[in-house]
C-alpha positions as CSV (number, residue, x, y, z in Angstrom):
1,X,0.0,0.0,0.0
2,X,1.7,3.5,-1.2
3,X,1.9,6.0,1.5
4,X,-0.4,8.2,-0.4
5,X,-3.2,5.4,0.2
6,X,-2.1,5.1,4.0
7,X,-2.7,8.9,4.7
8,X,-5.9,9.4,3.0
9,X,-6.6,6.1,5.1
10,X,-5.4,7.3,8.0
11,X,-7.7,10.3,7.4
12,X,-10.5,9.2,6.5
13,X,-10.6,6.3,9.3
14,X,-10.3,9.2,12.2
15,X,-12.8,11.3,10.3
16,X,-15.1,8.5,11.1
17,X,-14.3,7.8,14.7
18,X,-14.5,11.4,15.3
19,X,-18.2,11.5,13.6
20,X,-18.9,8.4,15.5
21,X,-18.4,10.0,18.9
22,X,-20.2,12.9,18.1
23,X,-23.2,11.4,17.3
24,X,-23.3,11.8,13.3
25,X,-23.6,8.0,12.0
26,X,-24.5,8.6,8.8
27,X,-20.9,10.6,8.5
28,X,-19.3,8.1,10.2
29,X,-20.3,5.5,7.7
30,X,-19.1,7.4,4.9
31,X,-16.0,7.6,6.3
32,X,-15.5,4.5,7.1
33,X,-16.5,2.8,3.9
34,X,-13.6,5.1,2.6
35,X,-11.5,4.1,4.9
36,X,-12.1,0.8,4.7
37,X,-11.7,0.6,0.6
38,X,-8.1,2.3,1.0
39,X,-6.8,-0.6,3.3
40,X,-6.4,-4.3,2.5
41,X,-9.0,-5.8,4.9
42,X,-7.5,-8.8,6.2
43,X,-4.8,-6.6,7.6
44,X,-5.2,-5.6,11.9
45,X,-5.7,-2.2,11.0
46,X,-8.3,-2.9,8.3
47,X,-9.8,-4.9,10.7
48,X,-10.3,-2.6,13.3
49,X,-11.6,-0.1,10.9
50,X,-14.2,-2.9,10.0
51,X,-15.5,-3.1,13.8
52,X,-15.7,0.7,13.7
53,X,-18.0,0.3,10.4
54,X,-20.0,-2.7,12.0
55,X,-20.8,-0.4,15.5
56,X,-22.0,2.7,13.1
57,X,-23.9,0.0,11.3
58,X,-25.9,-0.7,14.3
59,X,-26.0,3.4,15.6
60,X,-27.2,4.3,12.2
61,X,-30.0,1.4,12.1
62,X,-29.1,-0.7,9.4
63,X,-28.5,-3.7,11.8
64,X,-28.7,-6.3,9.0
65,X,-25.4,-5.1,7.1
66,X,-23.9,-4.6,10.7
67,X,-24.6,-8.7,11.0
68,X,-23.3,-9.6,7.8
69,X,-20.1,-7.5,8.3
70,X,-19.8,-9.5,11.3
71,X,-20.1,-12.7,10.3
72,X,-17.4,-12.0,7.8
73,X,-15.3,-10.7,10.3
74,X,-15.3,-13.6,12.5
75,X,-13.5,-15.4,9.9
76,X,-10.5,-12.7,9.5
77,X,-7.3,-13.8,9.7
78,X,-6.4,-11.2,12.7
79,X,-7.3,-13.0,15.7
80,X,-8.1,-9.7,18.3
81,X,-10.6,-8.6,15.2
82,X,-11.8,-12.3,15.0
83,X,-12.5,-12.3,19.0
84,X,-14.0,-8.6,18.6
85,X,-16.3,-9.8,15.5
86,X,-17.3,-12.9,17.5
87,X,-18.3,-10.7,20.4
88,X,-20.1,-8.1,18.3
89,X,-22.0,-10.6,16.5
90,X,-23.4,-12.3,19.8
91,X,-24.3,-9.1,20.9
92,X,-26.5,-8.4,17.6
93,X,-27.8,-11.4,17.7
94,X,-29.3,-11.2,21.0
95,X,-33.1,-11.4,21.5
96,X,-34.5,-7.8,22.4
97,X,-36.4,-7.3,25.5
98,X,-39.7,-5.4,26.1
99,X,-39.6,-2.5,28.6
100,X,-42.8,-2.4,30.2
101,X,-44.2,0.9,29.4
102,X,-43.7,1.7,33.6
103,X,-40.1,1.7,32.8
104,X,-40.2,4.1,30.5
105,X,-40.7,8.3,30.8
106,X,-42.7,10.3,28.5
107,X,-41.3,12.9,26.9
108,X,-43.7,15.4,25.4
109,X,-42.7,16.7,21.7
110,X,-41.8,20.5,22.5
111,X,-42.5,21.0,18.3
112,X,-45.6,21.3,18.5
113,X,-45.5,24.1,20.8
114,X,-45.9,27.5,18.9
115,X,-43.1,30.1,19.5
116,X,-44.9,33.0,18.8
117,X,-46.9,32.8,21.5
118,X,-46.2,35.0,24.6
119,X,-46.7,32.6,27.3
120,X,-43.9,30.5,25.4
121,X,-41.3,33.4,25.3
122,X,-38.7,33.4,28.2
123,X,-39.0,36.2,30.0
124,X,-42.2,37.4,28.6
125,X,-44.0,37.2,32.0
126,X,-45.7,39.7,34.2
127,X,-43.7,41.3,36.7
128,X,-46.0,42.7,38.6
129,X,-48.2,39.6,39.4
130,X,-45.5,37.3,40.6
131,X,-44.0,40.3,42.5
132,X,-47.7,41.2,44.5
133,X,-47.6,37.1,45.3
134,X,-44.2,37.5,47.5
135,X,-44.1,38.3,50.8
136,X,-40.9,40.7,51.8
137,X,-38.9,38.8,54.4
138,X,-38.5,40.2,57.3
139,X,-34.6,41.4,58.2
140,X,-33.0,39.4,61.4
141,X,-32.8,41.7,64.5
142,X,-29.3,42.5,65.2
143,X,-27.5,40.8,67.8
144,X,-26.6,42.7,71.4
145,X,-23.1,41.5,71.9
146,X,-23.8,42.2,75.7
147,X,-26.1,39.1,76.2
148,X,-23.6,36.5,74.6
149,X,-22.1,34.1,77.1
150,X,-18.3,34.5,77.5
151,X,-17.8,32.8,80.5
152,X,-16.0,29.7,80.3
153,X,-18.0,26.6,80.9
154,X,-14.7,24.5,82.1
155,X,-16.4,21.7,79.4
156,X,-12.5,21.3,77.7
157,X,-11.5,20.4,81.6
158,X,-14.0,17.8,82.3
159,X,-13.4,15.9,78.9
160,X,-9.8,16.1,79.3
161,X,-9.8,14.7,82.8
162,X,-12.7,12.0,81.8
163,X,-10.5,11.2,78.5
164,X,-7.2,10.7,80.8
165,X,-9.3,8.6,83.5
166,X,-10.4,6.5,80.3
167,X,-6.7,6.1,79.3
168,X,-5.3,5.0,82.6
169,X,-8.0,3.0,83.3
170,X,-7.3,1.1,80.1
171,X,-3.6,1.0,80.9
172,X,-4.0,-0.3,84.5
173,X,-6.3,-2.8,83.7
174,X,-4.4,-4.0,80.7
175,X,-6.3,-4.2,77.9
């Protein structure tokens, strides 16, 4: 493979991760399938690009090529991308479970919701209604420092004393 080939590879192959992560599958797969076209496939590296093709497969919902590209790849000659295929392969071929519909929260579509409308536009509220609802809160008295307690309550003493007591006890009786 001519070094020319191995850069667009290497190009278009993190092109397509990059899309991946972000969320844009359809990207990702284009990407890929470049990717995958500029690299012999039987090689580790063509084989890894294949696993990245076979999980935007699945993201992008065309789960039947994602199974087939599988099954091919559990026959490559690399054995980490055989093991990875194998894996992947099991894992699309699982049985789906039902969610009962308890499990699941309802999210109302927020499209269908007009923006024009004033109720709808942040901020658009009246003032003076939610202000008359409030009650003013009433400021805390200030604080005569003449009635706080300074005296010492000789509390630091007594645990000291009941803390060495503890101790010696301990000591004396050997524990």
């Amino acid at each position: 493979m001519s070094s020319e080939n191995k850069e667009k590879f290497a190009i278009e192959y993190q092109a397509g991760k990059a899309a991946f992560e972000r969320g844009e599958y359809r990207v990702a797969l284009q990407c890929l399938l470049a990717a995958t076209a500029l690299i012999n496939r039987n090689s580790p590296m063509g084989g890894e690009a294949q696993i990245w093709l076979v999980t935007a497969y699945e993201a992008a919902g065309q789960k039947a090529e994602a199974v087939a590209l599988c099954e091919q790849l559990s026959k490559h000659p690399d054995l980490n991308t055989r093991k990875q295929g194998k894996r992947l392969l099991y894992i699309l071929q699982a049985p789906q479970l039902t969610r009962p519909a308890e499990w699941m929260i309802k999210i109302p579509d927020l499209g269908k919701i007009a923006d024009t409308e004033p109720k709808n536009i942040r901020g658009s509220g009246n003032l003076n209604s939610t202000k008359s609802n409030r009650r003013p809160r009433p400021e805390p008295e200030p604080i005569d420092p003449s009635l706080i307690n300074t005296k010492d309550n000789q509390f630091i003493w007594v645990s000291l004393i009941a803390l060495g007591l503890t101790v010696g006890g301990l000591i004396w009786f050997g524990v």
